[in-house]
GUFI-994555 format. One line per 10 residues: their letters; for each residue x, y, z of N, C-alpha, C. Coordinates in steps of 0.02 Angstrom, whole numbers. Each point is the difference from the previous one (the first is absolute). Example, Ala and Ser with C-alpha at 12.3 -4.5 7.8 and 13.67 -1.06 7.14 Angstrom:
AS> 660 -284 390 -45 59 0 45 60 0; -18 53 -36 42 59 3 -39 55 37
//
This chain:
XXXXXXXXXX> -727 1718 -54 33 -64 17 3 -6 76; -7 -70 37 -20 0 41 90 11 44; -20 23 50 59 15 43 73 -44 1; -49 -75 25 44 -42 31 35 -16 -66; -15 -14 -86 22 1 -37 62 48 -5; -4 59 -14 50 50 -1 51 -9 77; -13 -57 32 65 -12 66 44 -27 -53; -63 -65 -27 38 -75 -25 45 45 -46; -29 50 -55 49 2 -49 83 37 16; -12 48 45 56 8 31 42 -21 35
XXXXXXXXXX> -18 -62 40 29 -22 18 30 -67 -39; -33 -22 -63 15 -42 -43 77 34 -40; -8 85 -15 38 19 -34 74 7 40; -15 38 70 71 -11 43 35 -62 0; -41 -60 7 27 -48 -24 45 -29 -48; -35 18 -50 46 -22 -72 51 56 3; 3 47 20 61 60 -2 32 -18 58; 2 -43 45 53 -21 56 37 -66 -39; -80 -35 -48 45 -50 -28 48 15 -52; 9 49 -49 17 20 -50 50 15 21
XXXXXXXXXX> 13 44 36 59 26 56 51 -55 31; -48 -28 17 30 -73 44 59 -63 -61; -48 -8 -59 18 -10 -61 87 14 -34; -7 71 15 56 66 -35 57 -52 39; -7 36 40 53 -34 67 17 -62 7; -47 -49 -21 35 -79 17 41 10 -98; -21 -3 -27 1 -9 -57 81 43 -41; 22 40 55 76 31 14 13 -13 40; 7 -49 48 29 -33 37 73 -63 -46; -27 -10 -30 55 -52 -37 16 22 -86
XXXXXXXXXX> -18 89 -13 20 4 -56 69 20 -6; 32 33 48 96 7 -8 22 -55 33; 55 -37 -33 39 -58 -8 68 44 -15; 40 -24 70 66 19 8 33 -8 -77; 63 52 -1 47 -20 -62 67 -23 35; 33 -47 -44 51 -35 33 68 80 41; -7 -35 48 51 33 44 55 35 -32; 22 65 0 52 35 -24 88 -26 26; 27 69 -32 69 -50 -6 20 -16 57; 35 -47 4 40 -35 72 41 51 26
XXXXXXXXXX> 36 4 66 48 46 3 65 -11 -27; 25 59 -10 52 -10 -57 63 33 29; 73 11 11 37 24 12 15 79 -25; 2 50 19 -17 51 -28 99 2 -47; 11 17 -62 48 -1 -50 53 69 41; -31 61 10 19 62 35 49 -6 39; 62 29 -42 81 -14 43 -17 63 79; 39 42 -31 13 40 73 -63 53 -26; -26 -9 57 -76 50 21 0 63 -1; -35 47 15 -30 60 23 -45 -6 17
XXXXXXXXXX> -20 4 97 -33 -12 26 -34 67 37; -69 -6 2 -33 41 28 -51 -24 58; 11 20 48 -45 -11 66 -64 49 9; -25 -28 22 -54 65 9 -33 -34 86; 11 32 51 -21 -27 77 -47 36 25; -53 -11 36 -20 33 46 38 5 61; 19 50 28 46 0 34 -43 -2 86; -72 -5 11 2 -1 59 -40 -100 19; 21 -4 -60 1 -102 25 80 0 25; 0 -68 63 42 -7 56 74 -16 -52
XXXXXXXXXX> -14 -42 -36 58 -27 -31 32 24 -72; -32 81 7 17 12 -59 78 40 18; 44 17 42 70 12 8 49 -74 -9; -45 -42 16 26 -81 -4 17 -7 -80; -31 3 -38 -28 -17 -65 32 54 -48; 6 57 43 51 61 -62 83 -25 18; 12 -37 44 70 -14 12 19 -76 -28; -44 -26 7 7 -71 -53 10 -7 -68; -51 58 -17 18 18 -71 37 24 -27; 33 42 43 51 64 -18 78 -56 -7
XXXXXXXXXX> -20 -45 50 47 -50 23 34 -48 -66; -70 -22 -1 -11 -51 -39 13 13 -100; -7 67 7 24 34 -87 45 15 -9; 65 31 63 60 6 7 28 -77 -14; -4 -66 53 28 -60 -28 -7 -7 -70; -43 23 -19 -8 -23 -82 36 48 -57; 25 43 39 30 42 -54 -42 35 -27; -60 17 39 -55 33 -60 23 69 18; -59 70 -36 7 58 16 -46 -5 76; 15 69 20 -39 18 42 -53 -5 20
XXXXXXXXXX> -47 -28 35 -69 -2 -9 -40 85 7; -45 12 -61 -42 58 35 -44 -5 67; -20 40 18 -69 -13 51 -36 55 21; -66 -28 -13 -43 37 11 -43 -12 44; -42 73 50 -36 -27 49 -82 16 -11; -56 -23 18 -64 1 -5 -8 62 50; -60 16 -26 -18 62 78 -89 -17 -35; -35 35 68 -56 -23 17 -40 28 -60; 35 44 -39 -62 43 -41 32 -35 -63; 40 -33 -15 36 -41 -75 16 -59 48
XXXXXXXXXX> -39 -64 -30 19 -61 40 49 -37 -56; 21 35 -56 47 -37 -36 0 24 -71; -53 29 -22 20 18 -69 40 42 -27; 16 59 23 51 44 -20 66 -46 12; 17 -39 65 65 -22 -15 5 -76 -63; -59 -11 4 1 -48 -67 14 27 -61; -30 62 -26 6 30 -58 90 29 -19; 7 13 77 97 18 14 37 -51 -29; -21 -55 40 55 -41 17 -9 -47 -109; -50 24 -23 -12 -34 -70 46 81 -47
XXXXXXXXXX> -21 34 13 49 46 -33 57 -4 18; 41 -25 49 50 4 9 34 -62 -37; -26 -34 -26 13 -53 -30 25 -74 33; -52 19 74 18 -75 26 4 -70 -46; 27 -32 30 3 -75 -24 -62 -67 28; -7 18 83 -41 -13 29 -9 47 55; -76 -22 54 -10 50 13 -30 -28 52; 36 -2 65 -25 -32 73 -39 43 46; -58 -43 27 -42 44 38 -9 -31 68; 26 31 58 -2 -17 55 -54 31 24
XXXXXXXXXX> -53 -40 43 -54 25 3 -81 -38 10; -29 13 -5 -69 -14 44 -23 -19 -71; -62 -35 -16 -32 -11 -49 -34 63 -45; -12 46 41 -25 67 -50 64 25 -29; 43 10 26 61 30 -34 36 -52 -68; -7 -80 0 11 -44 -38 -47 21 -50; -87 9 3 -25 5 -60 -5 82 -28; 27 38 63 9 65 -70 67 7 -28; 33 -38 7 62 -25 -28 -18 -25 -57; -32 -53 5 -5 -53 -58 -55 28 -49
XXXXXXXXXX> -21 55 4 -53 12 -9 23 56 -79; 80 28 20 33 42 -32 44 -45 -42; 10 -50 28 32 -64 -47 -22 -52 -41; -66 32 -13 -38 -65 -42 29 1 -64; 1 -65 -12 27 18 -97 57 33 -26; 49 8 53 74 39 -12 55 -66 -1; -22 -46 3 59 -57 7 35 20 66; -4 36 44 80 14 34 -43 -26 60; 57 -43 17 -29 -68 76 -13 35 61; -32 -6 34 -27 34 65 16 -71 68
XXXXXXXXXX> 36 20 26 26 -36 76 -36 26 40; -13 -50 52 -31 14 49 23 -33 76; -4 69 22 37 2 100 -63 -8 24; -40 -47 30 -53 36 51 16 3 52; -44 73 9 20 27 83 -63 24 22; -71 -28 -17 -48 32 9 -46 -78 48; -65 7 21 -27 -36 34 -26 -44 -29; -46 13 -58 -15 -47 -56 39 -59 -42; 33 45 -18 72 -48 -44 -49 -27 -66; -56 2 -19 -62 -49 -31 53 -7 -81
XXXXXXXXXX> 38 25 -27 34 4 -55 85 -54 -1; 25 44 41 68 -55 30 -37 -72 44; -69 -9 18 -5 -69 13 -38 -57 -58; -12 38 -56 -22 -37 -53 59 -24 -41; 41 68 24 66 -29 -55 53 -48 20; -48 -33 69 61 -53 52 59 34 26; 2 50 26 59 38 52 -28 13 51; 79 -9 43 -24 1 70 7 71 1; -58 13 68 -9 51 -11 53 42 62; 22 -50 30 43 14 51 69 7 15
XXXXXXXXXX> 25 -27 -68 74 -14 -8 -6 81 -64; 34 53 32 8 61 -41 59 -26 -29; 71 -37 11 35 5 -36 -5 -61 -55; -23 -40 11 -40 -49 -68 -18 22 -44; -59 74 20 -36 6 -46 32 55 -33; 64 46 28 40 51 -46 20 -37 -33; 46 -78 -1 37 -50 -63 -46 -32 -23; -85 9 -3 -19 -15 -66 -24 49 -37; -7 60 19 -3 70 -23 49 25 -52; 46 0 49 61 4 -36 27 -53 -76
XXXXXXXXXX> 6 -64 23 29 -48 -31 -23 -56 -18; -73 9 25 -61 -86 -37 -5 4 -54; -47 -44 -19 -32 -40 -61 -67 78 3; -29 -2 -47 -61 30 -35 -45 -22 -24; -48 28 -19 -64 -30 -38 -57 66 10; -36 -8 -70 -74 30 -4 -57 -39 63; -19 56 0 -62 -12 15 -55 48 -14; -66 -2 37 -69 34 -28 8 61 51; -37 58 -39 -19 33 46 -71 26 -21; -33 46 62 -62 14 -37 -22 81 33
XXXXXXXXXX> -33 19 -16 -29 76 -2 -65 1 20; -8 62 62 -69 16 13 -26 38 -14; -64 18 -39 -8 66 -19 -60 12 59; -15 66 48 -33 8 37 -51 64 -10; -61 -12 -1 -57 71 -24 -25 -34 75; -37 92 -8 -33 7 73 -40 52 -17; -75 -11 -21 -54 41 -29 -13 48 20; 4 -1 70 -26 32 56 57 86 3; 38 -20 40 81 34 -14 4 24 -72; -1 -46 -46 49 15 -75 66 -4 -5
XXXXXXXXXX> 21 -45 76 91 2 5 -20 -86 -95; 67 30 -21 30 -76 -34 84 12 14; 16 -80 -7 66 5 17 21 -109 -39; 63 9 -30 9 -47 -8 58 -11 25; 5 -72 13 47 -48 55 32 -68 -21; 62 -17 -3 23 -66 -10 3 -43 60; -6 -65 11 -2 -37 61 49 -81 -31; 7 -18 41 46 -78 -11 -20 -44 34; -39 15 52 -33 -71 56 -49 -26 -21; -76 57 55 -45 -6 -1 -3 63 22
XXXXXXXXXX> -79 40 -37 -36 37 16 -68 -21 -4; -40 60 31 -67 -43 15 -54 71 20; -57 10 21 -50 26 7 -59 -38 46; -3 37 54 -44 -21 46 15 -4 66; -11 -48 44 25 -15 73 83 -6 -2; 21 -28 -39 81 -6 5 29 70 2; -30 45 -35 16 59 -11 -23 43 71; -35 0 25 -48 42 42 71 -29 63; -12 -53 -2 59 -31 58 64 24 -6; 33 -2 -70 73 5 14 -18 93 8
XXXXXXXXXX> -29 43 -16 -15 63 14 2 10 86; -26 -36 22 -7 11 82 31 -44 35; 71 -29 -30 69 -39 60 14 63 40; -3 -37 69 28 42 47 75 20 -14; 27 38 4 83 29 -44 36 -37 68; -25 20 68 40 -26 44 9 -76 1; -56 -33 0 5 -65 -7 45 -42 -74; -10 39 -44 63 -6 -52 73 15 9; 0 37 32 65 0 39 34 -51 38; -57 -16 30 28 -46 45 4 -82 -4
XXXXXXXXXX> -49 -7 -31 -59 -72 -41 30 -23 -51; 25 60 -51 12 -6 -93 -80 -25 9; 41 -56 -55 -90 -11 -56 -49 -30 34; 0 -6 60 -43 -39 60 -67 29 2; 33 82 -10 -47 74 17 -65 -4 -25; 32 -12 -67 -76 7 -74 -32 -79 51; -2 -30 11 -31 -78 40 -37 39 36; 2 55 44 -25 14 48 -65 56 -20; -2 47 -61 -22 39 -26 -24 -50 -25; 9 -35 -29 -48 -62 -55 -60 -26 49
XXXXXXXXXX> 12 -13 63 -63 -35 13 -48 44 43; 24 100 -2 -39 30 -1 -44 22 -32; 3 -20 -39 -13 8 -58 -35 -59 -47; -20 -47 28 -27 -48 -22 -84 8 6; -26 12 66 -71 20 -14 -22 69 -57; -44 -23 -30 -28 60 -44 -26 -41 -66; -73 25 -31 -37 -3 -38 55 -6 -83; -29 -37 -39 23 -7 -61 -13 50 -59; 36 1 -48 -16 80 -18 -7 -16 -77; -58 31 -50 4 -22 -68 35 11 -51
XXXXXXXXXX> 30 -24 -19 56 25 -58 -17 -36 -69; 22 40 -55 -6 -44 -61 81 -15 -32; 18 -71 -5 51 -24 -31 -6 -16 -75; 52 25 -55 -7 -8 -48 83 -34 -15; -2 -69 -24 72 -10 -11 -4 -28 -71; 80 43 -26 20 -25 -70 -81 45 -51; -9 46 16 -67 42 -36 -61 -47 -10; -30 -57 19 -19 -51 5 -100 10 -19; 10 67 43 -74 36 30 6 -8 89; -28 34 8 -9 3 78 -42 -44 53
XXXXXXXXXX> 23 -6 58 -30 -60 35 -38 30 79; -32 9 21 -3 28 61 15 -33 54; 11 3 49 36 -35 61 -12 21 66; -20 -6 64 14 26 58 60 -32 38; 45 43 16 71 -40 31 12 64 47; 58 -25 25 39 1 73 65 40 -42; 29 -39 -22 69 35 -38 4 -37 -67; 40 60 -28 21 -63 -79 82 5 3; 19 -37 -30 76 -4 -1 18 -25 -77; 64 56 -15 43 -10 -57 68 -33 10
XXXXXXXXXX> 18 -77 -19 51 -15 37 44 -15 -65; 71 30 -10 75 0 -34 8 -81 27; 24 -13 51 20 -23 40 -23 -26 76; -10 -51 25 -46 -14 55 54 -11 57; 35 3 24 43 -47 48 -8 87 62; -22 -22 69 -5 78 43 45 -28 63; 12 34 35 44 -7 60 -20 -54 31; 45 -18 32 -7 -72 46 -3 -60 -22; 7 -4 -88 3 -67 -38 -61 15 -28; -73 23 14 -57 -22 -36 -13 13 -62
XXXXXXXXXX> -12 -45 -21 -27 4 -100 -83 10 -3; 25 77 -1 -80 -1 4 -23 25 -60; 28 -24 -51 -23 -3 -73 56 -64 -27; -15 -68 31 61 -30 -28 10 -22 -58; -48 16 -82 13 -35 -47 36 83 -29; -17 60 51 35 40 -76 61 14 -1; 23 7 -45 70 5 -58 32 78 -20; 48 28 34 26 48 0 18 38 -78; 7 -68 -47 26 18 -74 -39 -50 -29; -61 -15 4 -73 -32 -36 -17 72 -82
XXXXXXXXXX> -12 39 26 -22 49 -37 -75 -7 23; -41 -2 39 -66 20 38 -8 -8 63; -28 36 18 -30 16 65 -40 -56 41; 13 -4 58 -50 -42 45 -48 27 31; -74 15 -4 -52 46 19 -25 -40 43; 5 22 73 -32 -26 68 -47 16 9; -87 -27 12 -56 58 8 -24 -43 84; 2 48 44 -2 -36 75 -78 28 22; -48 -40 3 -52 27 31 -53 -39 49; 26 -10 60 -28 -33 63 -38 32 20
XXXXXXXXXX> -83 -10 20 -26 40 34 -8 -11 90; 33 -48 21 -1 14 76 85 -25 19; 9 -20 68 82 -34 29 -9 -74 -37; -60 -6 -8 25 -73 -1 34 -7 -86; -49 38 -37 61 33 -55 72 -5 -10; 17 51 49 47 10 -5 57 -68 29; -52 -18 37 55 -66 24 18 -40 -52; -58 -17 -50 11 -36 -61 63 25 -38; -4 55 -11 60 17 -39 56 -15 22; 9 38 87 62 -12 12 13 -55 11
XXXXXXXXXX> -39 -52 4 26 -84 -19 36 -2 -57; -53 17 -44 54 6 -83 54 -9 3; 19 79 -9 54 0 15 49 -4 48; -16 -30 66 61 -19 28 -9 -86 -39; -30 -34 20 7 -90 -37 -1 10 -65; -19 52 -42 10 -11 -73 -42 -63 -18; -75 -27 13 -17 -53 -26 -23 33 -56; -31 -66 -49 -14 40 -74 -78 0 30; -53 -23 24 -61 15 -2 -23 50 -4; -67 27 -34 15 71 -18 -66 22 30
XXXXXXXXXX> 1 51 12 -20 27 50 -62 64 -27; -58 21 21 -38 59 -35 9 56 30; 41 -4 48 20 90 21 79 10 -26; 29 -9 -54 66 -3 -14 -3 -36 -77; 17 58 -43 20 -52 -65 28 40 -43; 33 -47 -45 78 15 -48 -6 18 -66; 42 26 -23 -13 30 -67 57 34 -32; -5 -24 -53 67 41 -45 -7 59 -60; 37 33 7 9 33 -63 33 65 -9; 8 5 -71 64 77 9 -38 52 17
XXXXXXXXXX> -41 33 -17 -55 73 19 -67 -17 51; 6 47 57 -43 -13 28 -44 50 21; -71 13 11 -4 65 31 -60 15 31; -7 33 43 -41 -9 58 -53 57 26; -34 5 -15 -41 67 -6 -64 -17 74; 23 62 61 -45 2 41 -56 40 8; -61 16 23 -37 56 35 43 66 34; 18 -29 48 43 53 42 79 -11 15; 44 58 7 62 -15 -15 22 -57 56; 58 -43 -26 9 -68 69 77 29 2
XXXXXXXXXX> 24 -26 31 74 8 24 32 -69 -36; 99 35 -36 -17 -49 -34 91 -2 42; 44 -55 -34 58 -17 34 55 -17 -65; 46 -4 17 60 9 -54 71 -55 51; -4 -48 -20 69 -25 40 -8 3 78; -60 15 28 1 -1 60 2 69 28; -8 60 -50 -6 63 14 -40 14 -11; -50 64 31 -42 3 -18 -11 67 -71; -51 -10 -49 -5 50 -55 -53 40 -12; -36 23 63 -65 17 -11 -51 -18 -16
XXXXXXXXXX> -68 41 -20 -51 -23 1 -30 4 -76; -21 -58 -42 -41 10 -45 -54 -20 -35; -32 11 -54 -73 -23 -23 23 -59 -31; 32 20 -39 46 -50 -72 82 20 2; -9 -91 21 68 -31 -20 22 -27 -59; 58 14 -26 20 -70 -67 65 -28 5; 15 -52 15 57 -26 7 18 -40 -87; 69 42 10 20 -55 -92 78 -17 8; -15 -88 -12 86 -20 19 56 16 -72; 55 10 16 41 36 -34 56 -70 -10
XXXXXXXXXX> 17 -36 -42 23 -76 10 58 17 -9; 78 -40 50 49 11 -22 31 52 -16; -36 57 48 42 70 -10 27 31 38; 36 -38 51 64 11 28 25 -46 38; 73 23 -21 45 -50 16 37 13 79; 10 -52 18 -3 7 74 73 -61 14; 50 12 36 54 -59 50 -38 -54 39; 16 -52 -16 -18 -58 60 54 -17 10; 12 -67 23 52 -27 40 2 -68 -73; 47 -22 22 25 -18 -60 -39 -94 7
//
């Protein structure tokens, strides 16, 4: 067979396998359809409490926040509050597992966004309400749930004494072929794999210090040059799609520091996931996006597109760096994210 034939047919066949691929992917784009919104917030019934804190104690306002509380459970006639502190090698689970044997009532976490989801992480599916102090740079959890993130004693009297409600949570499971590390993870924001990850990995600590969430802005647009990388997405078990992207993102919840909705249709207590797949190949790329989302127009765009669903999972070549709430979780081949609907209950403001 003549040469130039055996181009055509191969290159006829890559074809139909980009289209087939291409296919997978549009074609789960509009197969999860939100379920009506979970319960409203509700007044929690719970006369006098037993309260359990759990702080990181080297965030600024966490002596602020153990005296408000301590304050604030005495006016009420409650018992004593327990409290427990995080240390660098247990960011919260042993005092979660405490403060649940001890038979808290609720269970306040003053604290940075990693310490909120290994909290919540020990509280899934226990009914017992989880309050939240933030005292961390992110806040990405207390700003979905509409609290300021600045008024600490606001947010001890809705900890303490708000309204409640379910919401979603979801789980990462992380393999890394290479290594053989696995490790599984609960998250409440957004997590993600790729450049977002590689970035929030390399914030300058000093400039977080000084910046807060300004920092990751600054690491982000070091992080902006670099080649697109192939991954295969499979959502809702569907079959697999291949893709070259930049980052993917799993979003709970879209709302990030400074006001931006940078997932603004998703739904904290929907019961599915919002799957971001970002793949610009030069600035001018990237400019497109970040138009997106700062104007939020609906025109839609081919380096950026949306997608729903409860299971997701992401299988690379080589391990990528992946992110958890804005922390980072290492590096892996295969990801699977699966949302967990309405399994924990959490204080808002009334």
């Amino acid at each position: 067979m003549d040469s130039w034939l055996w181009i055509l047919i191969i290159v006829a066949a890559v074809l139909l396998f980009a289209l087939v691929s291409w296919l997978r992917v549009r074609k789960l784009a509009s197969r999860q359809s939100r379920s009506a919104v979970g319960d409203s917030p509700h007044k929690s019934t719970v006369g006098s409490q037993q309260v359990a804190v759990i702080l990181n104690p080297i965030k600024a306002g966490a002596p602020d926040a153990k005296a408000l509380i301590r304050r604030s459970a005495s006016l009420a006639g409650w018992p004593d509050p327990v409290f427990y502190e995080t240390t660098v090698d247990d960011p919260g689970h042993s005092a979660a597992q405490a403060a649940l044997a001890a038979g808290a009532d609720v269970v306040v976490v003053g604290g940075g966004d990693g310490t909120v989801r290994v909290v919540a992480h020990e509280l899934r599916n226990m009914q017992i309400p989880l309050g939240v102090v933030p005292l961390g740079t992110g806040n990405l959890l207390a700003r979905n749930l509409d609290l300021n993130v600045a008024d600490i004693h606001s947010n001890v009297q809705t900890a303490l004494f708000g309204h409640q409600r379910h919401i979603d949570m979801a789980t990462m499971e992380l393999e890394n072929s290479v290594s053989g590390a696995h490790s599984v993870h609960s998250f409440l924001v957004i997590a993600g794999l790729g450049m977002d990850a590689e970035a929030l990995g390399d914030t300058n600590s000093g400039l977080k210090k000084s910046l807060g969430w300004l920092a990751y802005s600054e690491a982000g647009l070091r992080h902006l040059p670099g080649r697109r990388k192939k991954v295969s997405i499979n959502l809702d078990n569907q079959g697999e799609a291949q893709r070259k992207v930049r980052t993917v993102l799993f979003a709970n919840c879209g709302l990030l520091p400074g006001g931006i909705a940078f997932v603004p249709d998703a739904l904290i207590d929907d019961g599915v996931l919002d799957v971001v797949v970002i793949s610009p190949r030069s600035a001018l790329g990237w400019v497109a996006v970040t138009a997106k989302v700062l104007f939020q127009h609906k025109r839609k765009l081919p380096v950026i597109d949306y997608y729903r669903a409860r299971t997701i999972t992401i299988r690379t070549a080589v391990p990528e760096e992946t992110q958890l709430d804005g922390d980072p979780a290492g590096k892996a081949t295969m990801v699977r994210i699966t949302v967990q609907p309405h399994s924990l209950l959490v204080r808002v403001k009334g």
